[in-house]
C-alpha positions in Angstrom: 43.2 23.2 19.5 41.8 21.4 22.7 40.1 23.7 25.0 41.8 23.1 28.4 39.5 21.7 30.8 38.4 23.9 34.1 40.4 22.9 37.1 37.9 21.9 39.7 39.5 23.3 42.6 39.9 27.0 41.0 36.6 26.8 39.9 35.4 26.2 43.5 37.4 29.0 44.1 35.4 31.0 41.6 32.0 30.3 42.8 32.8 31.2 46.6 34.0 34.4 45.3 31.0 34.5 44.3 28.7 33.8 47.1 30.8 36.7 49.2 29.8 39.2 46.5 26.0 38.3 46.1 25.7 38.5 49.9 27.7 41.9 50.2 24.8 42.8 47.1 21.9 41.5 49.7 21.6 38.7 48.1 20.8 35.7 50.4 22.5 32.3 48.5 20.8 30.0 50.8 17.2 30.7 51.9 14.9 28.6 53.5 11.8 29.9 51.6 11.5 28.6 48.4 8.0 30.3 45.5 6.8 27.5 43.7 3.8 27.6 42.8 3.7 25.6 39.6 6.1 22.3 38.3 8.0 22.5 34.7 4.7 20.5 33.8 2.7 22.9 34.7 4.1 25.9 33.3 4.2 24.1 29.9 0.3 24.0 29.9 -0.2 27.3 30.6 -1.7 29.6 27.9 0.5 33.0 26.2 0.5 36.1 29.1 0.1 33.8 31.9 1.6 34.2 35.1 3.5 31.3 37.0 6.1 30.5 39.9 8.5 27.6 39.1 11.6 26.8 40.6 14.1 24.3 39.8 18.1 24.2 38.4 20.0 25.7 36.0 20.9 23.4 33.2 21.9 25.5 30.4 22.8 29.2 29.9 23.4 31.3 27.3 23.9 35.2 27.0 23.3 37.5 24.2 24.0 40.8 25.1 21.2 42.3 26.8 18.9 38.8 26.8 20.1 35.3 28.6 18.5 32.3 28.2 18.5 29.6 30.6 17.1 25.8 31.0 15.7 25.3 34.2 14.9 21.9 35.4 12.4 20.4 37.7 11.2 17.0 39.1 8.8 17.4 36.2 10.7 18.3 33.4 12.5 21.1 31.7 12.0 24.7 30.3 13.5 27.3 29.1 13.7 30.8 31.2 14.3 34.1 29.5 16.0 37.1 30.6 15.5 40.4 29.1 17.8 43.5 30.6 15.0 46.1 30.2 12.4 43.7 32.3 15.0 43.8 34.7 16.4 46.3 36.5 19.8 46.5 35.0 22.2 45.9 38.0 19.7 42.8 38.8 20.3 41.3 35.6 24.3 42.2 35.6 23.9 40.3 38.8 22.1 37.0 37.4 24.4 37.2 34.3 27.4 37.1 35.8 27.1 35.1 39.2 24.5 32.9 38.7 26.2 29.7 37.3 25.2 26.1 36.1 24.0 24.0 39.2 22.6 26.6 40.8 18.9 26.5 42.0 16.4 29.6 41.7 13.1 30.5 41.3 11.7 32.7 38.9 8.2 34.6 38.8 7.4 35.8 34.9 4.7 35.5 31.9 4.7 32.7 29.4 5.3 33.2 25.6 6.2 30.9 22.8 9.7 32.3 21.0 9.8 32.5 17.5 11.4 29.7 17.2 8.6 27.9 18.6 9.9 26.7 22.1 7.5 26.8 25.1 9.4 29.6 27.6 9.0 31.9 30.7 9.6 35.5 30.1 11.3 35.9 34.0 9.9 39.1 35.8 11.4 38.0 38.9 14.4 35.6 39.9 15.5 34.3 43.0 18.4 32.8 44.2 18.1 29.7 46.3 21.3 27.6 46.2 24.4 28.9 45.2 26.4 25.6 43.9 29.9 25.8 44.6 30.9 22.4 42.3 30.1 22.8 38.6 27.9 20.0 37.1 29.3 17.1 34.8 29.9 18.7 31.4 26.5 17.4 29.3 28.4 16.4 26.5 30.4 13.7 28.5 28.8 13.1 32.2 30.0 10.4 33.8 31.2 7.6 31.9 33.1 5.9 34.2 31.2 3.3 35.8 32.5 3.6 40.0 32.5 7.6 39.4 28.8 7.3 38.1 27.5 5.1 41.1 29.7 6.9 43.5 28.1 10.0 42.2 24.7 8.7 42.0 23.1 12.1 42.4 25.1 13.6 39.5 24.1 11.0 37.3 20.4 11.1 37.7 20.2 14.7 37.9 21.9 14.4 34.3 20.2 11.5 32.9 16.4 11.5 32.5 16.0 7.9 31.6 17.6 6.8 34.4 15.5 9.0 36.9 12.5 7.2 34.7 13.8 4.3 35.5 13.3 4.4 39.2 9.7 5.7 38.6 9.1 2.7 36.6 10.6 0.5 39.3 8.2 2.0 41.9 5.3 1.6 39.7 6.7 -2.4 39.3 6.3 -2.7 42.9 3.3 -0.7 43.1 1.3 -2.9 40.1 2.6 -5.8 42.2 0.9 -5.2 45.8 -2.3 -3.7 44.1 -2.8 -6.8 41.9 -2.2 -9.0 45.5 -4.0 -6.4 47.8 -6.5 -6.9 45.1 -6.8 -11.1 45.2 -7.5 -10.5 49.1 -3.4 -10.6 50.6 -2.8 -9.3 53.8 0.3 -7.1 53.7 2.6 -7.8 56.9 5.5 -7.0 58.2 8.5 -9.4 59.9 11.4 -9.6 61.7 15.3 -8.2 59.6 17.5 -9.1 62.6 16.9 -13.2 63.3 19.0 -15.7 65.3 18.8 -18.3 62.6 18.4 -17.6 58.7 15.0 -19.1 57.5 13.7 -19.8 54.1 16.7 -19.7 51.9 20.2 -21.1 50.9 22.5 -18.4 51.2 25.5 -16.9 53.2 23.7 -14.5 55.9 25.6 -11.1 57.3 25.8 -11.4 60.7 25.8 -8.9 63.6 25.7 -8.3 67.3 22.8 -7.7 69.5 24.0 -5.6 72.5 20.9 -5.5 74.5 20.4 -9.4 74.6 24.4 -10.2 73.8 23.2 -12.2 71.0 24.7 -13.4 67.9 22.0 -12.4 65.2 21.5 -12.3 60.9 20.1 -9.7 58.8 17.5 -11.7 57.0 18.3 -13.9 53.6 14.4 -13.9 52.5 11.2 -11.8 53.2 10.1 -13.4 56.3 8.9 -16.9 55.0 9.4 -19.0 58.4 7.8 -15.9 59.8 4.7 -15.9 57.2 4.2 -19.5 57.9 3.7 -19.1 61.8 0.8 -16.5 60.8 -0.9 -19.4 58.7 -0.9 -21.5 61.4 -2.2 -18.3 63.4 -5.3 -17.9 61.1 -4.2 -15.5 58.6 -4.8 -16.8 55.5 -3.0 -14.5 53.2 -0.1 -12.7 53.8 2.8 -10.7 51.6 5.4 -8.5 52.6 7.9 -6.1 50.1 11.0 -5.5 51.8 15.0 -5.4 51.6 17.1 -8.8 52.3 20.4 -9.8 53.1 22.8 -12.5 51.2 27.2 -12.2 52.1 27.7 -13.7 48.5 29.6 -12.4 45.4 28.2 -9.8 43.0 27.1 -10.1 39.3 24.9 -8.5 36.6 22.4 -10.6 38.6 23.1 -10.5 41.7 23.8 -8.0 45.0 24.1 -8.2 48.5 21.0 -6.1 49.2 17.9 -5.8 47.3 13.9 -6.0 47.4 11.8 -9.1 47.2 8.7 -9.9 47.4 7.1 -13.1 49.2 3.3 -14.2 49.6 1.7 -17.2 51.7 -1.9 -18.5 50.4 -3.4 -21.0 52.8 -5.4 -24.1 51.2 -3.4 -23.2 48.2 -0.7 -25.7 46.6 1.7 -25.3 43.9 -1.0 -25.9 40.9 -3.1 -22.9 42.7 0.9 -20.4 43.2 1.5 -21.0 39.2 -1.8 -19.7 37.9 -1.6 -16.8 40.1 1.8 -15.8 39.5 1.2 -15.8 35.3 -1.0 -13.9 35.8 0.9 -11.3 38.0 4.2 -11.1 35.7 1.8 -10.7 32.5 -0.2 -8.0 35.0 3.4 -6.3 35.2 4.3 -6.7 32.0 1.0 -4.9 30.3 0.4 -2.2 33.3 4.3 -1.0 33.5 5.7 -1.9 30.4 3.1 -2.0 28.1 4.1 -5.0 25.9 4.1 -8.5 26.9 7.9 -8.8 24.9 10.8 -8.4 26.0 14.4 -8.7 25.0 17.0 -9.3 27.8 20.4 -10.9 28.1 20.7 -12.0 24.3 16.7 -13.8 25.1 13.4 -12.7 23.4 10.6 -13.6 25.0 7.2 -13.3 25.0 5.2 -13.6 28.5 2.0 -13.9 26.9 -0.2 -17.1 26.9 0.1 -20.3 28.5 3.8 -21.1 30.0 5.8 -24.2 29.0 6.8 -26.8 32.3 10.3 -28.5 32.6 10.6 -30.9 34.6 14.1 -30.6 36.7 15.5 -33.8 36.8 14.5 -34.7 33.1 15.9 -31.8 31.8 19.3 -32.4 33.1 18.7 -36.0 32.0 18.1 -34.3 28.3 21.2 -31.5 28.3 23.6 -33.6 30.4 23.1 -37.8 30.3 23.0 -37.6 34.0 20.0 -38.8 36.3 20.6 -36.6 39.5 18.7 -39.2 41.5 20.6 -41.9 41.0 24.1 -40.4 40.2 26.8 -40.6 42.6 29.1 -37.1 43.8 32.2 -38.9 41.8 29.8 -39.4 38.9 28.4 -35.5 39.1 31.9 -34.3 39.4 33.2 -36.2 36.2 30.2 -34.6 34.2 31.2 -31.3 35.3 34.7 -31.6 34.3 33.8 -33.0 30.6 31.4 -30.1 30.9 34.2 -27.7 31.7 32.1 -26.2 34.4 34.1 -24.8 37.6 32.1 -26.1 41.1 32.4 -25.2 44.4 31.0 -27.3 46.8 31.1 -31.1 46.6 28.5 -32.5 48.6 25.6 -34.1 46.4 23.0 -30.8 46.7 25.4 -28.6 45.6 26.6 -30.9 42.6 23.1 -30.8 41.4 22.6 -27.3 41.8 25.6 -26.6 39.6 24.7 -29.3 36.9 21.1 -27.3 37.1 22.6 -24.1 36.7 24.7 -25.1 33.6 21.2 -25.8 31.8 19.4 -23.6 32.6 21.4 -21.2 30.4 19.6 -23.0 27.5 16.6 -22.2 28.6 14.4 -19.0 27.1 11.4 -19.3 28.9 8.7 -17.9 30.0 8.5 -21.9 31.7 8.0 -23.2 35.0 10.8 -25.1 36.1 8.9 -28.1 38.2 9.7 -31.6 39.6 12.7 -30.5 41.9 14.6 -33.5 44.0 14.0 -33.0 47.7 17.6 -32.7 48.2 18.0 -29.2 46.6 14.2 -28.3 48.3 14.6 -28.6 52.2 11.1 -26.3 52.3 8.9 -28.0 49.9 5.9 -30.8 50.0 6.9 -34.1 48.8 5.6 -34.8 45.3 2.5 -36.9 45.9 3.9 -39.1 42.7 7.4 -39.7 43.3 8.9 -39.3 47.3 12.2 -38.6 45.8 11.0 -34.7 44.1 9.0 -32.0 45.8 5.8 -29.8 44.7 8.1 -26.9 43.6 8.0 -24.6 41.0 10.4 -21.8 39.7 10.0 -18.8 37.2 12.1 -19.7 34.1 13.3 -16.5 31.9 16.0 -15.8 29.5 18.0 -18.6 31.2 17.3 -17.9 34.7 15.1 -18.0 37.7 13.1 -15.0 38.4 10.4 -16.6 40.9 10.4 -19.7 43.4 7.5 -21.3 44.9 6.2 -24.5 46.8 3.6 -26.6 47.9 5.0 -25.6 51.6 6.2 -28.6 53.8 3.9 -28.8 56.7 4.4 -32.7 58.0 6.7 -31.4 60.8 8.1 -34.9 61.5 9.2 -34.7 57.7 10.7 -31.0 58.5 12.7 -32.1 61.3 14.3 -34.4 59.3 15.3 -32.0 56.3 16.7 -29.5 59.4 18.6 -32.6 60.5 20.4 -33.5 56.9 21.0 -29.2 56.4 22.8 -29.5 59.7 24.9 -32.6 58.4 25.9 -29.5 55.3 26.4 -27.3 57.6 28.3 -29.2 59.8 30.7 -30.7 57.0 31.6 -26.7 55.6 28.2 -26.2 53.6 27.9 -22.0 54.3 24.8 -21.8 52.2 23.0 -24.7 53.5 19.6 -23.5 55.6 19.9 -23.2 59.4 17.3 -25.5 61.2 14.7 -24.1 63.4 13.3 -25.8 65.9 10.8 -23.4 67.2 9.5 -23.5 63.3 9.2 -27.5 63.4 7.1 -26.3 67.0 4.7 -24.7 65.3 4.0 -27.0 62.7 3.4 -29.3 65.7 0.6 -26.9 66.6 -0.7 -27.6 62.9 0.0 -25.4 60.0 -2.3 -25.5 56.9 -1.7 -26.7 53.4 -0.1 -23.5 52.6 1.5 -22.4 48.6 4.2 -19.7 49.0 6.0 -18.0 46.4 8.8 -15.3 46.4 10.3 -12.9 43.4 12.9 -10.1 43.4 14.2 -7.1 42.0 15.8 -8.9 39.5 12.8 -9.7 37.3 12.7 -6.0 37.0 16.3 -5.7 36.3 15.5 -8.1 33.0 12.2 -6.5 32.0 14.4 -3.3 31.5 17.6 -5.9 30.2 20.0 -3.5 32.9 22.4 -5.4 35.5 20.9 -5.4 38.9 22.9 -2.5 40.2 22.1 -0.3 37.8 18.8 -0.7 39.0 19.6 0.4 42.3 19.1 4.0 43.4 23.0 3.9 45.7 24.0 0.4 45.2 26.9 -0.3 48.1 30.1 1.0 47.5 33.6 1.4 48.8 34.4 4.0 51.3 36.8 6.4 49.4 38.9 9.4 51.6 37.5 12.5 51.3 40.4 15.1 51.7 40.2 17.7 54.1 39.6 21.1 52.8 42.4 23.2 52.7 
């Protein structure tokens, strides 16, 4: 026979019965003083007979008569608690036993002792109450299995699931590994502008807002500052990174959101040659400090970021999976390959034909490789290729069949920049959304002279594949609908 489950709403009920009767017994359910003296951690190392202070919530209980055990749980870890009815005075355990629920957070002052079943515990002297929870937790058996519940929840579910709390340590550590190993190569961490009045240094649809005090039309940002980073080469930094949130309007996918982290660095009298070596060595820096293993198995890919890195040239490579020479191939020609392909397009102007035909290969593609050799078309940003005026000095991050990185030999000729700003405008200007909003105050300053500069740019998503989880699981409150709260009754 199924036992019926709790209704929610009677067991709220339940619970604020309860708070009225620990108050009317004197005790407080919501003080602002909290004894803790030592974490779960802590506790755990202490010797037999010592004395310690933890606090934390209740995960488990169970009662035996005159002794209750409980499972309290910390930042740090988790322990069990023990009650005993002659260390007590009896009406103060009566009182934990039978209002003192699941969810609710004390602190507790006892001795430790190892049970005879072995398990590390804290004989309680002394308990607390510091929040009486009035919602029971998730049952432990099933939490949250449904996927909007657990993200709308977000707090349930990582106060339930310990991996996923590790995971957000691990992500912390990802970005702290990565401004050490830069701070360490001499980079200059900066700061720049969120709010701008034109989109620099990506292809992507921007979220736009109003500007009250100045009655301006501005973006949240679509990269980390790169046209920003640029002006402080030509100012006489020589280094400069910044780790910070950006903004793209576009769809969602296991790869993709509209908010997220990246990271972006600027290395004067550096070119692309100079960005490659330094960025192997950061993701195999990553990969041995916060993972410990140079393999990895994401997506259906295994890969190994060890050693040298294979290089795939763009435009060959496309030549190789598709028979089509982007360079020379018309739009009708592009689209007719993508139909015998069977791939759906949107966009039919020539940069975004390629970029789909690109995209269709790159699935193919296991990587660790530096995708190199891009057409200047699809790299409005990048130095022309000293060999070949039709490619740029680009390079992107190739793993389990796609980009996690993007750098360049950075454009600095600002007679060739004003140029590229021109033929984005002509996108634009035919219905292009994610084509790259000129900025003529950028081309200024390359006027003033900017130096051969090497920039390069990586996002949460690398992560995201190192720990083979979709991007939004990866996210601490990804966005979510709004969903009516009703009123309590």
């Amino acid at each position: 026979m199924n036992k019926p489950e709790i209704n929610i709403n009677d067991e709220r009920e339940i619970r604020l019965q309860k708070i009225i009767d620990l108050e009317e017994a004197g005790v407080k359910t919501f003080p602002s003083k909290a004894i803790k003296n030592h974490t779960v951690v802590e506790a755990l190392n202490k010797g037999e007979g010592e004395s310690v202070e933890i606090a934390g919530r209740i995960m488990m209980k169970r009662e035996m008569g005159k002794l209750t055990f409980c499972h309290l749980q910390d930042g740090t870890g988790r322990m069990q608690i023990a009650f005993k009815q002659d260390d007590l005075e009896k009406e103060n355990y009566k009182l934990f036993v039978k209002k003192i629920d699941l969810g609710d957070i004390v602190a507790v002052e006892g001795e430790r002792f190892v049970t005879h079943k072995g398990e590390e515990s804290i004989l309680v002297k002394k308990w607390t109450l510091l929040t009486k929870s009035i919602l029971p937790l998730p049952d432990k058996f099933h939490g949250l299995k449904d996927e909007n519940l657990r993200f709308r929840k977000r707090y349930l579910d990582l106060l339930i699931n310990p991996e996923l709390r590790e995971l957000f340590y691990q992500k912390a550590k990802f970005w702290d590994v990565t401004r050490a190993f830069l701070k360490e190569k001499g980079f200059f961490e900066v700061e720049t502008p969120i709010l701008e009045t034109t989109t620099g240094g990506a292809e992507a649809t921007p979220f736009r807002t109003h500007h009250n005090d100045f009655d301006l039309e501005v973006y949240l940002r679509i990269s980390v500052g790169e046209l920003w980073q640029k002006r402080l080469m030509a100012a006489g930094f020589e280094k400069t990174f910044e780790i910070g949130r950006i903004f793209r309007n576009e769809g969602s996918s296991a790869d993709h959101l509209q908010e997220f982290t990246n990271m972006e660095f600027y290395w004067a009298y550096a070119n692309c040659e100079d960005g490659m070596k330094l960025t192997q060595e950061l993701y195999q820096r990553i990969a041995t400090e916060v993972f410990e293993t140079t393999k990895f198995s994401t997506r259906g890919y295994d890969f190994d970021l060890a050693g040298e890195w294979l290089r795939i040239s763009y435009v060959e490579e496309i030549k190789k999976q598709t028979d089509t020479d982007v360079l020379i191939a018309t739009e009708d020609e592009m689209k007719t390959k993508l139909k015998e392909l069977k791939v759906i397009y949107d966009g039919e102007n020539k940069e975004r034909l390629i970029d789909t035909l690109w995209k269709y290969c790159r699935r193919n593609i296991v990587g660790p490789a530096f995708l190199v050799n891009h057409p200047k078309l699809v790299s409005p940003l990048a130095k022309q290729h000293s060999q070949n005026p039709a490619l740029t000095e680009r390079f992107q991050i190739l793993i389990a069949g796609s980009e996690v990185g993007n750098g360049y030999s950075e454009l600095n000729d600002p007679v060739e920049q004003r140029k590229r700003f021109e033929q984005q405008q002509a996108l634009i200007d035919s219905g292009d959304a994610e084509a790259m909003m000129p900025d003529l105050e950028f081309v200024e300053m390359l006027e003033h002279g900017m130096p051969p500069t090497c920039g390069f740019g990586f996002g949460e998503r690398l992560f995201s594949f190192m720990v083979d989880k979709p991007i939004r699981e990866c996210t601490l409150f990804p966005l979510m609908k709004p969903e009516k709260i009703e009123e309590e009754k």
